[in-house]
N, CA, C and O of each residue as an XYZ file, in Angstrom:
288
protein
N     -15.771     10.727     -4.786
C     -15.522     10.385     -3.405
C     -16.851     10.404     -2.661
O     -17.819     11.095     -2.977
N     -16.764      9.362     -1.390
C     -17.760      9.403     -1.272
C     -17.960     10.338     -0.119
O     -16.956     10.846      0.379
N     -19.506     10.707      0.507
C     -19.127     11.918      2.037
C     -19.088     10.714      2.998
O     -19.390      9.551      2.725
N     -18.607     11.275      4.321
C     -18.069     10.362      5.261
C     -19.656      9.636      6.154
O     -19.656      8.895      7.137
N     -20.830     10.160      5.405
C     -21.761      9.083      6.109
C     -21.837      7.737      5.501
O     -22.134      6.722      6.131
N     -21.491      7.798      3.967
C     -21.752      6.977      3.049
C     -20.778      5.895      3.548
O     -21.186      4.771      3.840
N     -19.383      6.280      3.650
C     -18.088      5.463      3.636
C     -18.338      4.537      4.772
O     -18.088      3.335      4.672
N     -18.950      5.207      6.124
C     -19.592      4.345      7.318
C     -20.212      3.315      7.029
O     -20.005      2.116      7.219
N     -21.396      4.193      6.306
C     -22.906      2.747      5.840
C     -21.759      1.931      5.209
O     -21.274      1.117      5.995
N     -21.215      1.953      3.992
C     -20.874      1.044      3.356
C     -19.582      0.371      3.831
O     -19.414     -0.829      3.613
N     -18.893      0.921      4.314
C     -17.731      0.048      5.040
C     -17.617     -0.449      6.456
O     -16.873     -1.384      6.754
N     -18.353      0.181      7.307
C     -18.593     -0.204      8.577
C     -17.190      0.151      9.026
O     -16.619     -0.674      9.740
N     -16.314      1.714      8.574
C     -14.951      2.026      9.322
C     -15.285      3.316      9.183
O     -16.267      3.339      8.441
N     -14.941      4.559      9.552
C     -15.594      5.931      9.666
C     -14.064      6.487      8.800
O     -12.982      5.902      8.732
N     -14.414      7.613      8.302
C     -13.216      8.082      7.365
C     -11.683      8.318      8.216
O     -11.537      8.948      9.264
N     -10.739      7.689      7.507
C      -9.672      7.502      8.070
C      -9.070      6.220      8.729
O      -7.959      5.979      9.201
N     -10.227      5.476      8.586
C      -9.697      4.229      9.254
C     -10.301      3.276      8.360
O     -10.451      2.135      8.796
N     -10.635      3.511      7.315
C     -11.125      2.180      6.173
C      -9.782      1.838      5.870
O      -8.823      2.490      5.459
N     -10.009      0.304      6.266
C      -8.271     -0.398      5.952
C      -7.882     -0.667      4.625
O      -8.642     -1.300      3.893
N      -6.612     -0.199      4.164
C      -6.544     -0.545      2.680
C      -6.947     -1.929      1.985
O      -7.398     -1.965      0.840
N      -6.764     -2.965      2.706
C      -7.217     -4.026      2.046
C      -7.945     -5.040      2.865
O      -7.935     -4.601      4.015
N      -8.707     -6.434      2.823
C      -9.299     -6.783      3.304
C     -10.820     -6.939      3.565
O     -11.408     -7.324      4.576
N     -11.409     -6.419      2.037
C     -12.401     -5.607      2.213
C     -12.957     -6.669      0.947
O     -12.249     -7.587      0.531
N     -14.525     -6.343      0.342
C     -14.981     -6.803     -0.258
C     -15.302     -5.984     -1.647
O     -15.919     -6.460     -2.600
N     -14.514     -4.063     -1.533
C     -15.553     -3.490     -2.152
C     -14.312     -3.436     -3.612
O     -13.140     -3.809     -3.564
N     -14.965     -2.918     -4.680
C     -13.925     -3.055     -6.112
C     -13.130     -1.495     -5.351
O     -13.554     -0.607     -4.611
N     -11.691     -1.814     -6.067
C     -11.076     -0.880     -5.914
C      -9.940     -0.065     -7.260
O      -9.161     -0.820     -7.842
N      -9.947      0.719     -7.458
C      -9.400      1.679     -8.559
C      -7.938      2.141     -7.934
O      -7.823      3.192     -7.303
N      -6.736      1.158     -8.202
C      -5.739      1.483     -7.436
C      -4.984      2.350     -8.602
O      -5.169      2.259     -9.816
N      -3.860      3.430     -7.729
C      -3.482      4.666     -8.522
C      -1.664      3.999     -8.773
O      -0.842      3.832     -7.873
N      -1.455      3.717    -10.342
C      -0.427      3.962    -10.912
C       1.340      4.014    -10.014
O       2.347      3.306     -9.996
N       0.724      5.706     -9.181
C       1.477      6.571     -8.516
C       1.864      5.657     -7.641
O       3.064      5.802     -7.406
N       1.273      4.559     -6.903
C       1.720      4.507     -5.665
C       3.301      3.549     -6.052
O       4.177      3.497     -5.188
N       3.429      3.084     -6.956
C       4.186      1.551     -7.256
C       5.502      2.827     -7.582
O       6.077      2.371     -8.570
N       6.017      3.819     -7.298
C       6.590      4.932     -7.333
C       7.555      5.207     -6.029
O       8.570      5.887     -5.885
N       6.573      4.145     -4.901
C       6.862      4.346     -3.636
C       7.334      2.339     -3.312
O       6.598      1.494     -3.823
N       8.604      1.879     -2.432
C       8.518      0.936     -2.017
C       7.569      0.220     -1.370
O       7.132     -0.870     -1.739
N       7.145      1.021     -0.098
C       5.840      0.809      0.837
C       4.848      2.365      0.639
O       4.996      3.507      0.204
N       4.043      1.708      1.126
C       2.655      3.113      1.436
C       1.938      2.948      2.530
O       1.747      1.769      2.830
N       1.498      3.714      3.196
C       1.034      3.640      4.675
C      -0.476      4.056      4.812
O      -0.754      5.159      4.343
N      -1.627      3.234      5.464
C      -3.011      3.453      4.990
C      -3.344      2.708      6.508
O      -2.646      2.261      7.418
N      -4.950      2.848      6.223
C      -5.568      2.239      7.227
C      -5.693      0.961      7.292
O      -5.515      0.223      6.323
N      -6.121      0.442      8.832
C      -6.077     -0.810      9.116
C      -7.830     -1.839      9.028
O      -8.246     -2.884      8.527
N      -8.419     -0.537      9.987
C      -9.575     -0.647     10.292
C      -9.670     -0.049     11.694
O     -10.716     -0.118     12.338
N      -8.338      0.660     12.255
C      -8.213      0.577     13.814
C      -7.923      2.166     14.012
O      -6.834      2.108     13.442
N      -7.982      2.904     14.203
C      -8.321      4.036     13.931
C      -6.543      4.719     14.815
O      -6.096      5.865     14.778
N      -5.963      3.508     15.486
C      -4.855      4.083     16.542
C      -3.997      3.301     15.351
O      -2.909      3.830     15.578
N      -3.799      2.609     14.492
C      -2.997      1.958     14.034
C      -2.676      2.389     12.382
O      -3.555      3.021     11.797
N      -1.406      2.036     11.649
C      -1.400      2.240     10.235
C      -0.899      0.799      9.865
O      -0.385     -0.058     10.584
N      -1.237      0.788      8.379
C      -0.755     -0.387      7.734
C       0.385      0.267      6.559
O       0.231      1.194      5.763
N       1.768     -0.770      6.854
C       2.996     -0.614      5.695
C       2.880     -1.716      5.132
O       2.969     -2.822      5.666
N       2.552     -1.331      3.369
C       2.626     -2.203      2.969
C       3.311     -2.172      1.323
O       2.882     -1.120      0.849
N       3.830     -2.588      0.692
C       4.101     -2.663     -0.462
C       3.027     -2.673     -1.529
O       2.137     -3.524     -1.520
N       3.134     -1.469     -2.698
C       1.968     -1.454     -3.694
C       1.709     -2.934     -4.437
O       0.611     -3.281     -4.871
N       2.680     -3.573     -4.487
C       2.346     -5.066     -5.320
C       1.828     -5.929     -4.350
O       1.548     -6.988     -4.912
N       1.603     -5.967     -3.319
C       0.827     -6.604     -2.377
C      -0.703     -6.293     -2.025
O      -1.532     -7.156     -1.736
N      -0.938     -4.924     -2.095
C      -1.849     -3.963     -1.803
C      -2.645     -4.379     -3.215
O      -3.868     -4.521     -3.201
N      -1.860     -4.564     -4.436
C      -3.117     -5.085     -5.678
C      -3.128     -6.483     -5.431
O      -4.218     -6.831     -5.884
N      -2.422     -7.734     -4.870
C      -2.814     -8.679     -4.512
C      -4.040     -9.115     -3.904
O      -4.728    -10.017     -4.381
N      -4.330     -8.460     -2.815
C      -5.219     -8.548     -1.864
C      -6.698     -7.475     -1.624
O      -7.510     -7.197     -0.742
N      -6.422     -7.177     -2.869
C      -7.875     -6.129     -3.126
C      -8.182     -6.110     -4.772
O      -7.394     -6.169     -5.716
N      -9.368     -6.024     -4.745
C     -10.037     -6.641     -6.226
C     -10.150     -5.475     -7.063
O     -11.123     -4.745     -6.876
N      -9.265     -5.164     -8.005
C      -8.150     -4.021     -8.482
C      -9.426     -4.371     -9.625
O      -9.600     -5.482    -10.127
N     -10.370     -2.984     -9.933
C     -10.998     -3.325    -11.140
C     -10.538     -2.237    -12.272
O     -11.051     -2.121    -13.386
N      -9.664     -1.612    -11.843
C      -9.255     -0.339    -13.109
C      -8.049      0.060    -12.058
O      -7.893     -0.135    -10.852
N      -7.117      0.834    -13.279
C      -5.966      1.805    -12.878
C      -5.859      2.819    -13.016
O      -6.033      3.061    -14.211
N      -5.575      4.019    -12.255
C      -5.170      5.259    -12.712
C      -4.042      5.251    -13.664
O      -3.225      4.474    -13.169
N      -3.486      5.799    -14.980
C      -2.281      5.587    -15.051
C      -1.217      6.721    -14.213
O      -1.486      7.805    -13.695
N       0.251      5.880    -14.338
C       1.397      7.261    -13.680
C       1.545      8.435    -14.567
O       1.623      8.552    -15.790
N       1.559      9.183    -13.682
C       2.161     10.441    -14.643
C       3.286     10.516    -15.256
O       4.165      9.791    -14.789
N       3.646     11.345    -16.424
C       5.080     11.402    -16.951
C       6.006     11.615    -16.058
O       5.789     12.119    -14.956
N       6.976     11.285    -16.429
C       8.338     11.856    -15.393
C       8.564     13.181    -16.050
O       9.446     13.933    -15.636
């Protein structure tokens, strides 16, 4: 993880408000979430959340590896 000066420089959103998708950077999406119908994350707007469905959320962000799910 990165510390919250880094996440600034490189995302231009301060921690907590880097929007889940929309972005340019590779992302390592987790298994776990597709567990859940929707999941709720940032927008870029620091007053706002984004609902969105995990099969959409790997649509629109450049998914370069997976966590796998845990056992049941």
């Amino acid at each position: 993880m990165a510390p919250p000066h880094e996440v600034e420089q490189i995302t231009g959103y301060t921690v907590g408000s880097v929007p889940l998708a929309g972005h340019a950077l590779p992302t390592i999406l987790d298994r776990e979430l597709y567990r859940h119908a929707s999941i709720y994350g940032g927008t870029g707007v620091g007053t706002n959340t984004l609902k969105i469905k995990p099969a959409d959320l790997e649509k629109l962000n450049q998914v370069i590896a997976f966590l796998p799910a845990l056992p049941e």
